[in-house]
MARDOZA-182654 format. One line per field, with one value per residue: residue number from 1; x, y negated, z of N, C-alpha, C in turn; residue in three letters. Coordinates in Angstrom, 2 decimals. Example, Ala and Ser with C-alpha at 12.3 -4.5 7.8 and 13.67 -1.06 7.14 Angstrom:
BEGIN
i <- (1 2)
n_x <- (13.19 12.85)
n_y <- (5.69 2.25)
n_z <- (7.80 7.08)
ca_x <- (12.30 13.67)
ca_y <- (4.50 1.06)
ca_z <- (7.80 7.14)
c_x <- (13.20 12.90)
c_y <- (3.30 -0.03)
c_z <- (7.80 7.87)
aa <- (ALA SER)
END
This chain:
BEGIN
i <- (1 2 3 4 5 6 7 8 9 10 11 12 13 14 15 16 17 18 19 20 21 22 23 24 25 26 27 28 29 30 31 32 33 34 35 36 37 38 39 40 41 42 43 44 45 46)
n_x <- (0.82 2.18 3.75 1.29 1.16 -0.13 2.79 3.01 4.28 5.26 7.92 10.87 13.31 17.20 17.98 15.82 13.73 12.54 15.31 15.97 15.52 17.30 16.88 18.38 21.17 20.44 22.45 24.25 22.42 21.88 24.29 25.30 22.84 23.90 26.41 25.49 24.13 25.89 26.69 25.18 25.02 27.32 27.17 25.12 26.38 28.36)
n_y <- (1.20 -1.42 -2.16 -2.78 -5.19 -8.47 -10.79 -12.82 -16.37 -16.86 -17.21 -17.81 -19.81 -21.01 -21.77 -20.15 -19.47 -21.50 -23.75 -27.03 -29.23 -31.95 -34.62 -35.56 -37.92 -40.25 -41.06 -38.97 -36.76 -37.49 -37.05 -34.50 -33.29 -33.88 -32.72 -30.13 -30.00 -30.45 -28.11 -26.57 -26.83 -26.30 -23.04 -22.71 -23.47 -21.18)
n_z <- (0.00 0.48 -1.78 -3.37 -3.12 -3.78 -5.49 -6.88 -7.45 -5.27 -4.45 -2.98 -0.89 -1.61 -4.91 -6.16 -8.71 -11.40 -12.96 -12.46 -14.81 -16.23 -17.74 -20.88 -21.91 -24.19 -25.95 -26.13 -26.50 -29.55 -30.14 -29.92 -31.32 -33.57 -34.13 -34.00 -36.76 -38.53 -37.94 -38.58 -41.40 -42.52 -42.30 -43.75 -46.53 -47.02)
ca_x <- (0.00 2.94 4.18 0.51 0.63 0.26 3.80 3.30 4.03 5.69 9.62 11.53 14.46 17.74 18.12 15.03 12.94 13.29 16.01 15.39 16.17 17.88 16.75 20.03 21.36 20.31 24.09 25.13 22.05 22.58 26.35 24.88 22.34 24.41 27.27 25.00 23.68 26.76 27.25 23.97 25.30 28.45 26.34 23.86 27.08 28.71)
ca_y <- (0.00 -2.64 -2.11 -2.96 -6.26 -9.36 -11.24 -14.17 -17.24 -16.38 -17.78 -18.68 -19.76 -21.75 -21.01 -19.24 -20.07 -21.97 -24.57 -28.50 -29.57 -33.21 -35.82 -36.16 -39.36 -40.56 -41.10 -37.55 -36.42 -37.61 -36.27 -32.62 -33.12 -34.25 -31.84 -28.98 -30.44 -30.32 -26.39 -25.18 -27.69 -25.15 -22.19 -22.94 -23.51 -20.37)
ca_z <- (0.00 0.57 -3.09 -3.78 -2.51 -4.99 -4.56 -7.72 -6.42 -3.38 -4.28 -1.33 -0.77 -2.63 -6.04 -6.59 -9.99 -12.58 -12.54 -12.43 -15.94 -16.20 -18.81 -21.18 -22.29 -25.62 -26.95 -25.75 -27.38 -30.54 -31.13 -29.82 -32.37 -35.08 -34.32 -34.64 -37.67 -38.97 -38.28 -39.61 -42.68 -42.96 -42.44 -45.51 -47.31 -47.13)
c_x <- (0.86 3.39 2.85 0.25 0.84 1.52 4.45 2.97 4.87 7.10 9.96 12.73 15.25 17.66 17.14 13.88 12.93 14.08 15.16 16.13 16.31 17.53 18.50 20.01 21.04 21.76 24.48 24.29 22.01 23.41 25.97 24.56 22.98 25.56 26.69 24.57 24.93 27.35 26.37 24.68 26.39 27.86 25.61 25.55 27.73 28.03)
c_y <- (-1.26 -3.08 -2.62 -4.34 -7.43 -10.18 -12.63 -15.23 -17.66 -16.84 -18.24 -18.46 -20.35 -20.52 -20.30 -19.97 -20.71 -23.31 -25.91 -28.73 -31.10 -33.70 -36.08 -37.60 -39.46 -40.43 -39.60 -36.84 -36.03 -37.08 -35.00 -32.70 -32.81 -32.97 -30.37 -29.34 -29.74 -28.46 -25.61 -26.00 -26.47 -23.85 -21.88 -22.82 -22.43 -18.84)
c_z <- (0.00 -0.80 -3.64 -3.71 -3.65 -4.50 -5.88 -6.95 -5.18 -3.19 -2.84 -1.38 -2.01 -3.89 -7.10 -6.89 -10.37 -12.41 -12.71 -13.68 -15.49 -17.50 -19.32 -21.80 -23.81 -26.76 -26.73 -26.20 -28.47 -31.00 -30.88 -30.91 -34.23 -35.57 -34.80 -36.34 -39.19 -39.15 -39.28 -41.18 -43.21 -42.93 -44.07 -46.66 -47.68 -47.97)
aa <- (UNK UNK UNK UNK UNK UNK UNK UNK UNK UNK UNK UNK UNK UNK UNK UNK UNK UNK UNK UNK UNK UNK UNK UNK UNK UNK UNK UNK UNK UNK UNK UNK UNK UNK UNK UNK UNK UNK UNK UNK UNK UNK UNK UNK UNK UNK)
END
């Protein structure tokens, strides 16, 4: 019966479920963006 028990919900404790995402900076954005951009660009090319 203990294995039966509902247990969604129930987290406790550090660490536990899903992280805190952070807002990134627009400029540091950008150059991710672009840099990938740039790979799928070499990708397609090959």
């Amino acid at each position: 019966m203990k294995g039966l028990k509902e247990k969604r919900g129930k987290a406790i404790g550090p660490g536990v479920g899903r992280p805190r995402t952070r807002s990134e900076d627009p400029e540091v954005k950008l150059k991710r963006l672009k840099a990938e951009n740039e790979l799928l660009k070499k990708f397609l090319r090959m």
